[in-house]
N, C-alpha and C positions, 0 to 999 in steps of 0.2 A: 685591584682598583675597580672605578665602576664601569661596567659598558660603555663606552661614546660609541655614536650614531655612526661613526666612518667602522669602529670594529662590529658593529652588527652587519656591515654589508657587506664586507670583507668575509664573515661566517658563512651569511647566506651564500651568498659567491659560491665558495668552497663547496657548500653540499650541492647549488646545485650542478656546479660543473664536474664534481667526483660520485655525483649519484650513480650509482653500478644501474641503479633500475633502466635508465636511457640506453644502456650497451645493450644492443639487440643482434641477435646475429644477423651479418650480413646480406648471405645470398647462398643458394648450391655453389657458388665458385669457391666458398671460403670456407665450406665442409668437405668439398673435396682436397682443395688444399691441405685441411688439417690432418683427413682421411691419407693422402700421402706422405708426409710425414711422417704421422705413426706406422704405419707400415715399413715406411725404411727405419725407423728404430728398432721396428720389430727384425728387419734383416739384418741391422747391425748387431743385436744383440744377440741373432743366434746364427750369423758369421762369425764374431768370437767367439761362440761355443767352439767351433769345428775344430779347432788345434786340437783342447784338450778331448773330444768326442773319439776323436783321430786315435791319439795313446791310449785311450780304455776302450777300443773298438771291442775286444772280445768281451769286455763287460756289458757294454749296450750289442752285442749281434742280436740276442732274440729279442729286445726292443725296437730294433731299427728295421729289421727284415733284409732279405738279401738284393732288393733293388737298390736299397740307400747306403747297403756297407760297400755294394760294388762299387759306386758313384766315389766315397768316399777315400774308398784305398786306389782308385784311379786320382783322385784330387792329390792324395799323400805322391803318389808316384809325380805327380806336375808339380809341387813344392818339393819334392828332394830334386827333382831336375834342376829347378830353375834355381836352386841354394847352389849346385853345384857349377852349372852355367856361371853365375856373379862371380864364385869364387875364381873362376877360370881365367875369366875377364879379367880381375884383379891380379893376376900368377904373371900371363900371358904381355907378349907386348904388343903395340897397336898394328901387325900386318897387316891380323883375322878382326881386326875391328868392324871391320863393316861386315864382314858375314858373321860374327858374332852381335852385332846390335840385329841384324835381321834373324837371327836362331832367338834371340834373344822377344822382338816382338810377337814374332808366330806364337811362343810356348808364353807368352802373358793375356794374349788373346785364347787360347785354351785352357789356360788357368781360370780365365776371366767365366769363359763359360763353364769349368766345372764347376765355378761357386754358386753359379744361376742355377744349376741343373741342381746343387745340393739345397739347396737355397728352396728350390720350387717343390722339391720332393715332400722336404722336413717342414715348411707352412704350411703345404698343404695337408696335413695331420695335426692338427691344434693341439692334441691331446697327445700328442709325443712330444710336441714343442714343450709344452707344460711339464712332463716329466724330464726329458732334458735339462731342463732349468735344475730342477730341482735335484737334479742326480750329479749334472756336471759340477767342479769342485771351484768353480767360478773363473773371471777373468782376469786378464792380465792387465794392467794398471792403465797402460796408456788407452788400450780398449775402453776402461770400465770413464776414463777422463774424457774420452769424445765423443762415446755414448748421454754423457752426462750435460756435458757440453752442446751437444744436438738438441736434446731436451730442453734444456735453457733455451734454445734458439728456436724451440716449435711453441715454447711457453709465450716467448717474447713475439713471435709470428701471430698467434694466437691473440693475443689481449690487441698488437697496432691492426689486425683485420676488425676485431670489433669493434673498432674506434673510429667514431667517423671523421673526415676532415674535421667538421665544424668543431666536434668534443675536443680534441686536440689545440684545435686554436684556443678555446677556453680553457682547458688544462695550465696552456703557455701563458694566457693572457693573468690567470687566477695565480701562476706563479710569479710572473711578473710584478702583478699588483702588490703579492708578501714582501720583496724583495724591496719594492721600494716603499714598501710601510717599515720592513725593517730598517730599512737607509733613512727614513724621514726620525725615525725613534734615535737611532745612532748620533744624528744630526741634532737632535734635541737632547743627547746626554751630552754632547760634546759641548754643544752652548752652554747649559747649564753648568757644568765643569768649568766651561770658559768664565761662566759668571762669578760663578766659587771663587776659583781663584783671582779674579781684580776686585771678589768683594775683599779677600784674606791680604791682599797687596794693598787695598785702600786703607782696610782699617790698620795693616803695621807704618804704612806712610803716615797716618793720622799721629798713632802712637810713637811714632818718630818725631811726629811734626812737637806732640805735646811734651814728649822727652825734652827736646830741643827746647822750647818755650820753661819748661819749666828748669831747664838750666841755666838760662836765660835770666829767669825768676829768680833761684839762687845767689848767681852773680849781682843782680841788683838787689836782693836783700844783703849780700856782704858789704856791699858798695852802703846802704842805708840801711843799717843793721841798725843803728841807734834810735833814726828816725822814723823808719815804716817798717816794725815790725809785727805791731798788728796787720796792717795791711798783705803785708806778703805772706802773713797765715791765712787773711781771708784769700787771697786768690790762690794759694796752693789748695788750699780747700775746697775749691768753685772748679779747679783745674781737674782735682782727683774723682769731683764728680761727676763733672762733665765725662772724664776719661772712663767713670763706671760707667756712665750710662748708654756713651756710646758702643765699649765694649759687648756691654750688654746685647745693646740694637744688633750689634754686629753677628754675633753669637746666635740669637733669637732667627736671625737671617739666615746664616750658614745651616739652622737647623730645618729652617725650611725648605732650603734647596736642596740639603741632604733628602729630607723625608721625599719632598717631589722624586731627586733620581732614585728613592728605593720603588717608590710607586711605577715608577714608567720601568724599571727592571721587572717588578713584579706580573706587570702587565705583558711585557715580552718576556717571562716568560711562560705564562696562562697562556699565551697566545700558539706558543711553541708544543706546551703539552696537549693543548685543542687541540693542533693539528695533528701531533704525532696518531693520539687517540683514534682521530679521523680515518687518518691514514690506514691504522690498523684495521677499527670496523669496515674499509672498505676492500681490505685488504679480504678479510674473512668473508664477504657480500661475495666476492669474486671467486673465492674457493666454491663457494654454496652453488652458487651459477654454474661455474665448468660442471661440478657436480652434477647436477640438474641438467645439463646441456646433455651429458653423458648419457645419463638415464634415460632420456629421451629419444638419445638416438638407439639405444635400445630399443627398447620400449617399441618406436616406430619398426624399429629393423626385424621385430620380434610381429607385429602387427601386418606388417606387411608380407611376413614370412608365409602367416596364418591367410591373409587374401589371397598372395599367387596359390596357393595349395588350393586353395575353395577357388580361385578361379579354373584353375586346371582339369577341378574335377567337373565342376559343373560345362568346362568346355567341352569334355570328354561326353559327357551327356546329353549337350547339344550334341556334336557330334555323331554319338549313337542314333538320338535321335531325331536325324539330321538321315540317316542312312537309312534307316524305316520307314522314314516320310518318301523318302524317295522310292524304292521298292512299294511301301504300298502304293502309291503314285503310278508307276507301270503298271501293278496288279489293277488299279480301278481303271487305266486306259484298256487293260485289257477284256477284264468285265464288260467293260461299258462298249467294248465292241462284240462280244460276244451276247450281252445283252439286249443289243440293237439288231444282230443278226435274229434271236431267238424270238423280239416283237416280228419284225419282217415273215417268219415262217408263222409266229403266229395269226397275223391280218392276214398271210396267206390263206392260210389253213380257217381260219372265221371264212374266209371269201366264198373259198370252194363248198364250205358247211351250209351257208346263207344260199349259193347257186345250187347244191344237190339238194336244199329241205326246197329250195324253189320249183326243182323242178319234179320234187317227189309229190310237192302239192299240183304241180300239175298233172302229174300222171294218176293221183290218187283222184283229182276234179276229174282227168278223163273216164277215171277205171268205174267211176262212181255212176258217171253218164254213160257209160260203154254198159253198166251191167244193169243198170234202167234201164236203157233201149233194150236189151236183152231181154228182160223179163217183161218188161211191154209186151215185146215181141213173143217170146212164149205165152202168154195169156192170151194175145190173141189167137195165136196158132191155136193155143187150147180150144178157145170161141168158137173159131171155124170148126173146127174139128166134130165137135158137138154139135151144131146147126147142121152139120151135113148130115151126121147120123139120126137128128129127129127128121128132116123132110125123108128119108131115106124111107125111113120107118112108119110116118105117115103115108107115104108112095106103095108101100106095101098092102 
């Protein structure tokens, strides 16, 4: 049938209160959440390994190494105990009950931590985990049902964290609304049925009515058979077609109201396969997403992996150079006192050079006038000397 304006809102609706694009992850609270989770899956799922790891121990020894087989045939030793303990308890009658419920919790809590201890060894190797798997000859049923079961329940964890209140209310509200579009449709095949049927009751009460009349008719054509018989052929004739015609109308009716409820069937159900369809593609949106969700946290996990490394190194090199700064740092304190000692002896040592050339020039100014008076002095002496031997010689 054709679109009405109430089923176009009712679509929209739908896409957009089931748009996958609006789920946005919520928060670091609800990746760690999912982050534990998968890890206890991952310890449920290689907790059930350990039985069968246990009976092919000599076949995994040089896979597992002798930390994890010891860990192991001490774990075997705490599960034949505690098989034998139950069984004893079940033999036994209630004296030793109470010192058997307390033997009984001591060796569960040792149980408990060998499975931690096996548990932390075997994850902490990924890639013996991985062969494990793949070696072990799988698990035992109820295991492999509440592992299964877990998953269902980190899936369903998973999709109500992504969801926000508000989406949720419009989920409820979007389903509400089909339900009572289905009830308003149900409601209008029911009337229409309802109509069907007092139209099919009116028209056989009618053709009762006309039966009855035209027996009626009968009777008074017996009764005046001589004298109106023309007449009661015209009204048997007016009677049969009237009674065509009505039929007819009647007919013409019922087929309309047939066609109506194949229409509003048809309608729910176009309505039912949209949704289904819906369903599906958002079904497959969602796969896409975890997917992508996945890879991301890769992808980051891997990213980040690559930064602390580059931070580490380049720390280290601060670091380094962080310790050189510092030693040179002492060596120029110590230069730079030893350099200030060596100015000191040298303005010394200019001082004393400036007061010896000062006082070479004054010994050299004296020595210069000490040896001028001197030769003064001889030249005169020479003078005299001379004048006394000419008067001498003129005295002669």
């Amino acid at each position: 049938g054709m679109a009405t304006p109430e089923k176009a809102m009712i679509t929209l609706h739908a896409m957009k209160a089931l748009d996958p694009r609006q789920l946005k992850p919520g928060s670091l609270e609800t990746e760690r959440i999912i982050t534990v989770l998968d890890e206890t899956i991952a310890k449920l799922e290689m907790s059930s390994l350990i039985p069968r790891i246990i009976d092919s121990l000599d076949r995994f020894a040089d896979m597992l190494g002798p930390e994890i087989r010891n860990n192991l045939i001490e774990h075997q030793k705490l599960s034949n105990e505690m098989e034998h303990l139950l069984a004893s308890c079940e033999e036994e009658d209630t004296m030793r009950a109470e010192e058997q419920r307390g033997c009984l919790c001591l060796l569960e809590q040792r149980l408990k931590c060998s499975v931690r201890n096996v548990l932390r060894l075997l994850l902490a190797n990924p890639s013996l985990c991985q062969a494990l798997k793949y070696e072990a000859w799988g698990r035992e049923s109820p295991a492999e049902v509440f592992i299964k079961a877990f998953g269902e329940f980190r899936n369903f964890m998973l999709e109500r964290l992504l969801t926000s209140p508000m989406e949720e209310e419009e989920k409820i509200q979007f389903m509400q609304d089909i339900s009572l579009q289905i009830k308003k449709n149900a409601e209008a095949v029911t009337a229409l049925q309802a109509e069907l049927a007092a139209a099919i009751q009116t028209r056989e009460e009618e053709i009762h009515k006309k039966d009855n009349v035209i027996q009626d008719l009968k009777t008074s054509m017996q009764d005046l058979a001589k004298g109106g018989k023309a007449s009661i052929q015209q009204i048997r004739q007016e009677g049969e077609k009237q009674q065509k015609e009505e039929l007819q109308a009647s007919q013409a009716r019922c087929a309309r109201l047939q066609q109506d409820i194949q229409q509003l069937e048809a309608q729910l159900n176009a309505l039912v396969l949209e949704h289904r369809a819906s369903e599906l593609a958002l079904r497959k949106r969602k796969c896409r997403v975890e997917t992508e969700i996945v890879n991301w946290i890769q992808k980051y996990d891997t990213d980040m992996g690559e930064k602390q490394a580059e931070y580490e190194e380049v720390h280290a090199a601060y670091t380094e150079e962080k310790a050189q700064l510092s030693l040179l740092t002492e060596k120029r304190a110590v230069l730079l006192q030893e350099y200030s000692q060596i100015e000191e002896e040298r303005r010394i040592c200019q001082e004393k050079k400036e007061q010896a050339l000062e006082e070479f020039t004054t010994m050299t100014l004296a020595a210069i006038r000490i040896q001028a008076f001197w030769r003064g002095y001889l030249v005169r002496s020479l003078f005299k000397s001379k004048r006394k031997k000419k008067k001498k010689g003129k005295g002669k």
